[in-house]
C-alpha positions in Angstrom: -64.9 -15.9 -0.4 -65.8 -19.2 1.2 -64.4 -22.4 0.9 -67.4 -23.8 0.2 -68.0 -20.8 -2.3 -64.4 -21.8 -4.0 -65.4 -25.3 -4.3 -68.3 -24.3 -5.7 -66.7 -22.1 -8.5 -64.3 -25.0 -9.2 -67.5 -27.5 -9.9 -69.4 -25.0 -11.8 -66.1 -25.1 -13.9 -66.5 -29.1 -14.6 -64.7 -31.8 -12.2 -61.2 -31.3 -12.4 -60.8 -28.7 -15.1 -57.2 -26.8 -13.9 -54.8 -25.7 -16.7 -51.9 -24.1 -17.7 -51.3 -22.2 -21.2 -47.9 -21.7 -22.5 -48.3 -18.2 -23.2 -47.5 -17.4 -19.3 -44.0 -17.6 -20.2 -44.4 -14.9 -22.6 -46.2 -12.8 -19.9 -43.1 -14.4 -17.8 -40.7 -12.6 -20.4 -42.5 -9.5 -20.5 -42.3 -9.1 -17.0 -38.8 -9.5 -16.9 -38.0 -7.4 -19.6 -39.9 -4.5 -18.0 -38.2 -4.9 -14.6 -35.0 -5.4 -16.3 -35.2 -2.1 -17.7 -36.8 -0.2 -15.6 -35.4 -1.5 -11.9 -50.5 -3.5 -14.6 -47.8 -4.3 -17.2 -49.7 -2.5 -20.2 -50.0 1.2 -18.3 -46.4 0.5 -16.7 -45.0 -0.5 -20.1 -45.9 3.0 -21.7 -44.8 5.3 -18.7 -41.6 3.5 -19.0 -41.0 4.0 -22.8 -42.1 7.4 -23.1 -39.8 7.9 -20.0 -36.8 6.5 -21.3 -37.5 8.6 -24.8 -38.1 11.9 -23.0 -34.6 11.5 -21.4 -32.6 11.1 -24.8 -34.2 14.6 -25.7 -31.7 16.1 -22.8 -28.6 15.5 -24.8 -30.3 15.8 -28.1 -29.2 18.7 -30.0 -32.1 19.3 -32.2 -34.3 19.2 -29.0 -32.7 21.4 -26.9 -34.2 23.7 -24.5 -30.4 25.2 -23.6 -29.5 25.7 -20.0 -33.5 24.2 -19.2 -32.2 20.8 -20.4 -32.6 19.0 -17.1 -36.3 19.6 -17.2 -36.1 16.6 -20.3 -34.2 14.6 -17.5 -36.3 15.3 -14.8 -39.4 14.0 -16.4 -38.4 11.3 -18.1 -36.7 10.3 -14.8 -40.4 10.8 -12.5 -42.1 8.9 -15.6 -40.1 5.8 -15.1 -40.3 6.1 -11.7 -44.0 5.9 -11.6 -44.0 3.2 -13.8 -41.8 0.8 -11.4 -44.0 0.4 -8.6 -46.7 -1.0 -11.4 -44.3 -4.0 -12.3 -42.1 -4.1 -8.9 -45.3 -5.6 -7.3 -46.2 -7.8 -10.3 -44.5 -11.3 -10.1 -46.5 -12.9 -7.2 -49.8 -11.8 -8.8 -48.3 -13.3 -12.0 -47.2 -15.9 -10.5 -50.6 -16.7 -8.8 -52.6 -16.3 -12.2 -50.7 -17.9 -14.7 -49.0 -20.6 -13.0 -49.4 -23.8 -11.0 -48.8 -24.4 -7.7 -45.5 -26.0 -8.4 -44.4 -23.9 -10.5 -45.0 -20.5 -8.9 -41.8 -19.8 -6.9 -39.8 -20.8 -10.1 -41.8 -18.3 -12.2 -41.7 -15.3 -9.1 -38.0 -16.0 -9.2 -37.2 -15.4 -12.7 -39.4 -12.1 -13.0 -37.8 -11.1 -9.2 -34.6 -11.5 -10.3 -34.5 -9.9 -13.6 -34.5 -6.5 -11.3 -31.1 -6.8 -10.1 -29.9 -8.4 -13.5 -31.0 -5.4 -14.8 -29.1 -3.0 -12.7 -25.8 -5.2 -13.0 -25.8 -5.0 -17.0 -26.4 -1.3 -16.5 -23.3 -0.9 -14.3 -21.7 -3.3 -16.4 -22.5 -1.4 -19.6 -22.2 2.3 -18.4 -18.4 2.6 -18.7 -17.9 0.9 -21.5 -20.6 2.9 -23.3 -19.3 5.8 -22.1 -16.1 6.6 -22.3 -16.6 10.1 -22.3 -19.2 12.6 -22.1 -20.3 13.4 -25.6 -21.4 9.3 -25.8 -24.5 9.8 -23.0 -26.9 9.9 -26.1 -25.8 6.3 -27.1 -26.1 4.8 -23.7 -29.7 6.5 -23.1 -30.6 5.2 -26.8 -29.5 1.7 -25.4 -31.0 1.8 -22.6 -34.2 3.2 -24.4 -34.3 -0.3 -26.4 -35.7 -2.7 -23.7 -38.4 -0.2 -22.8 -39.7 0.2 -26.2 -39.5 -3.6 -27.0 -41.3 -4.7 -23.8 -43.6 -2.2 -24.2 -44.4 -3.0 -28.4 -44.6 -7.1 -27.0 -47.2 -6.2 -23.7 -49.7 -3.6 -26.2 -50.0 -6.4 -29.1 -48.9 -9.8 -27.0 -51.1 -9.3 -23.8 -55.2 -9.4 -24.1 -56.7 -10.9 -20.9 -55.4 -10.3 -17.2 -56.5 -13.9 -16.2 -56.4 -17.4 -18.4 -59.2 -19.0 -19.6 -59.0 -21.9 -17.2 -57.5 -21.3 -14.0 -54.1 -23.4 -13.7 -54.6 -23.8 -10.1 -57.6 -24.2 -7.1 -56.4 -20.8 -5.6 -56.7 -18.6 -9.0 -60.2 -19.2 -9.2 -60.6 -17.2 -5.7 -57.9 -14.9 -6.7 -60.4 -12.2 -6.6 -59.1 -11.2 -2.9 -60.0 -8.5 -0.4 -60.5 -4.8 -1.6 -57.2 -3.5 -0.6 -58.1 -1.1 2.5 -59.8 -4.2 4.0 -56.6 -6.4 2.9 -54.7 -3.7 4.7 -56.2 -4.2 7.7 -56.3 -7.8 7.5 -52.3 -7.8 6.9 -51.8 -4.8 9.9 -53.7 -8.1 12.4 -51.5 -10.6 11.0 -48.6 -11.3 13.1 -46.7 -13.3 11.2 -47.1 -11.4 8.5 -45.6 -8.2 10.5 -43.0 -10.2 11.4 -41.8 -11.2 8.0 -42.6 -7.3 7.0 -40.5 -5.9 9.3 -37.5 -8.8 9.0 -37.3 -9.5 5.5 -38.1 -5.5 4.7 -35.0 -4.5 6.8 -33.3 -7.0 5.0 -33.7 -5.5 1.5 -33.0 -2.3 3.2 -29.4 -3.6 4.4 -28.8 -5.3 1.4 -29.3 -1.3 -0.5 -27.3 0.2 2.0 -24.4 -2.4 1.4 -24.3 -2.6 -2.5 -24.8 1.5 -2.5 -21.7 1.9 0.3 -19.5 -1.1 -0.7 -17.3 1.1 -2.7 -16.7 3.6 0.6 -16.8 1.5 3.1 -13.5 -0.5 1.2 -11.4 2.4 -0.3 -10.7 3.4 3.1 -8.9 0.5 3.4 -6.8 0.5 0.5 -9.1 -1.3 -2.0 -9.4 0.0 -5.2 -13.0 0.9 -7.4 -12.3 -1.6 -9.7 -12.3 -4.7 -6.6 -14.9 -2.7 -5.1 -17.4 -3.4 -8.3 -15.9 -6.7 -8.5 -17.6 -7.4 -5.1 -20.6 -6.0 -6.4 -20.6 -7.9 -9.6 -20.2 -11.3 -7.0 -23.0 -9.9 -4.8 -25.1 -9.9 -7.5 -24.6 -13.1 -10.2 -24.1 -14.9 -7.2 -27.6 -13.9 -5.8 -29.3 -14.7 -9.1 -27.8 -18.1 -9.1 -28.5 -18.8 -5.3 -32.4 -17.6 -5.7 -32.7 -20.1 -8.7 -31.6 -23.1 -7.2 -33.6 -22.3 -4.4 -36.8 -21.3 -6.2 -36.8 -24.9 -7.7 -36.1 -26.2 -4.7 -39.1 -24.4 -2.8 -41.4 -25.4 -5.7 -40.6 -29.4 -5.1 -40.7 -29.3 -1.7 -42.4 -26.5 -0.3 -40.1 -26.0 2.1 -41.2 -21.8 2.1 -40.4 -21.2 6.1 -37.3 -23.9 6.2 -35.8 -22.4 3.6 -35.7 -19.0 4.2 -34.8 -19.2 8.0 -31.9 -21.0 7.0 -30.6 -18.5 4.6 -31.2 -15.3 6.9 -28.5 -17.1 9.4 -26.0 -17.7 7.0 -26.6 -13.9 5.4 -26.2 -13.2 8.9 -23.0 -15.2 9.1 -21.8 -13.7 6.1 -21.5 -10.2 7.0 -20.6 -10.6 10.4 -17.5 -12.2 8.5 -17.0 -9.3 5.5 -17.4 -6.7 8.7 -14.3 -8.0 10.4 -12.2 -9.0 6.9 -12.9 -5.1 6.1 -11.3 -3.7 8.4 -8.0 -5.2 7.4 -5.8 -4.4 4.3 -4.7 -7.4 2.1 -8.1 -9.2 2.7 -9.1 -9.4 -1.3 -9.9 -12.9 -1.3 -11.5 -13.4 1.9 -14.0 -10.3 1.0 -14.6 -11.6 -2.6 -15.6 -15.0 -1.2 -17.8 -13.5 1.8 -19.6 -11.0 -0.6 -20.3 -14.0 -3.0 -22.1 -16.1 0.2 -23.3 -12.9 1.6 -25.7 -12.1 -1.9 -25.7 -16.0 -2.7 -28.3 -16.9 0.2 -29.7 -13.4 0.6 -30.9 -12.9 -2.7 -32.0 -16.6 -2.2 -34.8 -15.8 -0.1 -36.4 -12.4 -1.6 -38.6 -14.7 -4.1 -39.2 -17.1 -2.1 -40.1 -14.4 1.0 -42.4 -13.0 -1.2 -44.3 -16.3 -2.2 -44.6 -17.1 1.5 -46.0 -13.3 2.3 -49.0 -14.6 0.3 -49.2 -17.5 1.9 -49.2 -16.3 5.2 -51.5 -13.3 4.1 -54.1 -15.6 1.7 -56.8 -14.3 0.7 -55.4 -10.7 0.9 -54.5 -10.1 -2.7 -51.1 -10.8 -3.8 -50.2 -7.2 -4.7 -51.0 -5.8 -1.6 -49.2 -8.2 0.6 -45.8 -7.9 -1.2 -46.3 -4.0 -1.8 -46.4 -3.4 1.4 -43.1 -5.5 2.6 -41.5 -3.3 -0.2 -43.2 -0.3 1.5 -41.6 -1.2 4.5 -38.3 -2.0 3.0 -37.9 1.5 1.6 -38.4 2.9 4.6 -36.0 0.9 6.9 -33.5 1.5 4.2 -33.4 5.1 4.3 -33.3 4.5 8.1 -30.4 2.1 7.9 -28.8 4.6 5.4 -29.0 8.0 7.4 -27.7 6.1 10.4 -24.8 4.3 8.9 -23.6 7.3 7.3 -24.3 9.2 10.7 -22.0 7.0 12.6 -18.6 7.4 9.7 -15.5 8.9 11.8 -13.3 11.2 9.8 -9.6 10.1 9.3 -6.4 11.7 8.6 -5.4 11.3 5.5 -3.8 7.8 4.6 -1.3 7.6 1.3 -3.0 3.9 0.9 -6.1 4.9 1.0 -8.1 4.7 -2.5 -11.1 6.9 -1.6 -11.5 10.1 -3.3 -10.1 12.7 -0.6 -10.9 15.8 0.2 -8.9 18.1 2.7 -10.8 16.7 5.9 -9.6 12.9 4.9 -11.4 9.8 4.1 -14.2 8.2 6.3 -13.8 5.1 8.8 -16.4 2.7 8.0 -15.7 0.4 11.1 -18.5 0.9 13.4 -21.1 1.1 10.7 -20.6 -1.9 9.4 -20.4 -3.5 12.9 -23.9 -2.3 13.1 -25.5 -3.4 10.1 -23.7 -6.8 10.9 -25.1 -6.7 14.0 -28.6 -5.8 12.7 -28.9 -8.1 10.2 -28.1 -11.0 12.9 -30.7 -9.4 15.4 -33.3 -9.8 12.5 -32.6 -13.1 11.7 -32.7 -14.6 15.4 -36.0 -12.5 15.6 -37.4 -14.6 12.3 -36.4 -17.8 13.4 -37.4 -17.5 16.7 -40.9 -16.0 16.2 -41.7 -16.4 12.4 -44.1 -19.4 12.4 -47.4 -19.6 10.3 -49.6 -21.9 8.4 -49.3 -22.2 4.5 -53.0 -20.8 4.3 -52.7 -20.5 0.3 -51.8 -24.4 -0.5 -54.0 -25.6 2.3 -57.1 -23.4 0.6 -56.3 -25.3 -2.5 -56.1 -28.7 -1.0 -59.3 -28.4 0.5 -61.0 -26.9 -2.4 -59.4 -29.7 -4.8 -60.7 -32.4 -1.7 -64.3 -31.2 -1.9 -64.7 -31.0 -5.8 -63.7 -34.7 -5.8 -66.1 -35.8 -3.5 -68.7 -34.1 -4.9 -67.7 -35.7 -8.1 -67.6 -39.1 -6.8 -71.0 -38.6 -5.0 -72.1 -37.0 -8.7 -70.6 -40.4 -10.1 -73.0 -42.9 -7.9 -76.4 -41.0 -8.9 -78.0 -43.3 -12.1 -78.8 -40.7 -14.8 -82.3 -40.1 -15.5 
């Protein structure tokens, strides 16, 4: 669509008519509430209820299917997994519909984050639900919970995919490309591949370090319990860091500023926990660096994601942030294979935490070098060559410009 075709939609709307309603926060919650527990909201919310339900029946008795139980597991398990990618891509298009422009970042934040929130209450929650076998059917009951609440408040709460009255200039075009031709659009967009392939092998590292962390310290001496402390400090701390900052972005619009900066100190961060991990007695350095490290690197994943669909506009919202996580998976299970490719075997070490076996624990030094030195490659990369125009806001600004100059030429003709 046009500019002069958005402007156009805007006037047929009446002079100035933009507006929010306060039932985007309950979209907002339900959101959250699906990616909290499963980490086009109706469709997604039933896939991951009947999911979660279909995995009590494993460990229920009168449901049994005897040494076939798995098969319960199993599909319960692909059930919730379709469902994610429905709500994973969500938040920006939410974001986009429901909210104004200065609010947008805030509200793709909170639905981002509640993601990771979800799997630290989980890992949180797990042992002490628990404690031995025969309580599985509690903790998959629990767990079941949030998917059938979220899923009861999105059939009866939500009724329209769009407000009544747009609450910004850009909803009203938020029509956007088909997808194949917003695919192609995004594949000719070089700034756009170069926040793809930067901030995509970012999420990538950041998996390969929360899923490693407890390996790559035991080796070392470290024990499970600091090694989930680190993990707990990734994590809180990078909820915390991509608030402030997603009300900072939203005041100031500071999208590219904002997320250079915190890809160099990420950077800085685990060039730091690569060398304080390869020495024993380093608890409180690593504690600290892991808390900086998730701090500004879960800082920029909502606010990376608002400026993909600036930088893509008018592709549509869910295609430019699905594929980034498209490319994210990818480099991850790159980053993965190859870290785990370059471990060196040890002797056994009577310090040593890990859980042996009789060819000794593995040294973690030169993988961690690497994805130390990868993540500071990708970050000079983005702030050398990252650089685009904010084609979303200025859209907007333009479209708000022409409506009131039509209006005030509208306002000088006498009426009849």
């Amino acid at each position: 669509m046009e500019r002069g075709e958005a402007a156009g939609l805007l006037a047929e709307r009446g002079p100035g008519r933009l507006k929010t309603y306060r039932r985007r926060w309950f979209l907002l919650a339900v959101v959250c509430l699906l990616n909290c527990s499963n980490a086009m909201v109706i469709l997604s919310a039933w896939l991951n209820m009947v999911g979660s339900i279909i995995r009590m029946f494993s460990v229920l008795k009168f449901m049994s299917l005897g040494s076939q139980n798995y098969w319960y597991l199993f599909v319960g398990q692909c059930l919730c997994a379709l469902a994610q990618p429905l709500v994973i891509f969500s938040p920006t298009k939410l974001a986009a519909l429901w909210f104004p422009d200065h609010q947008r970042a805030t509200a793709n934040m909170i639905s981002s984050m509640s993601n990771p929130l979800g799997i630290l209450i989980a890992n949180v929650l797990s042992p002490a639900l628990v404690p031995e076998g025969r309580h599985i059917p509690l903790m998959l009951g629990v767990y079941a919970i949030p998917a059938l609440t979220a899923c009861v408040l999105a059939t009866v709460g939500i009724r329209e995919k769009v407000p009544p009255t747009p609450p910004s200039a850009s909803a009203t075009n938020s029509t956007s490309q088909p997808f194949f031709t917003g695919l192609k659009m995004l594949l000719r967009n070089k700034p756009y591949i170069i926040l793809a392939v930067c901030f995509g092998g970012g999420i990538g590292m950041f998996t390969c370090f929360s899923a490693l962390l407890e390996q790559i310290l035991c080796e070392k001496g470290y024990s499970n319990v600091f090694a989930g402390l680190n993990g707990a400090l990734f994590t809180v701390c990078g909820l915390l860091g991509a608030f402030l900052l997603g009300l900072y972005v939203d005041r100031t619009r500071n999208f590219i500023e904002s997320t250079k900066i915190c890809f160099c100190l990420s950077a800085l961060a685990s060039i730091v926990f690569a060398v304080a991990s390869r020495f024993r007695g380093q608890a409180i350095a690593l504690a600290i660096t892991s808390s900086i490290f998730g701090f500004f690197g879960f800082a920029m994943y909502p606010v990376a994601m608002e400026l993909a669909v600036e930088c893509s506009y008018p592709v549509g919202e869910g295609t430019s942030t699905g594929l980034i996580f498209v490319a994210s998976q990818i480099e991850g299970v790159i980053f993965m294979i190859l870290l785990q490719a370059l471990t060196v075997r040890v002797s056994k070490d009577p310090s040593s935490t890990c859980a042996l076996d009789q060819d000794g624990a593995l040294d973690w030094t030169t993988p961690v070098l690497l994805l130390a030195g990868l993540c500071s490659a990708m970050a000079c990369f983005y702030v050398i060559f990252f650089h685009t125009d904010y084609k979303r806001l200025h859209a907007e600004t333009n479209s708000s410009d022409m409506v009131k100059a039509e209006d005030a030429g509208s306002d000088d003709v006498p009426e009849a």
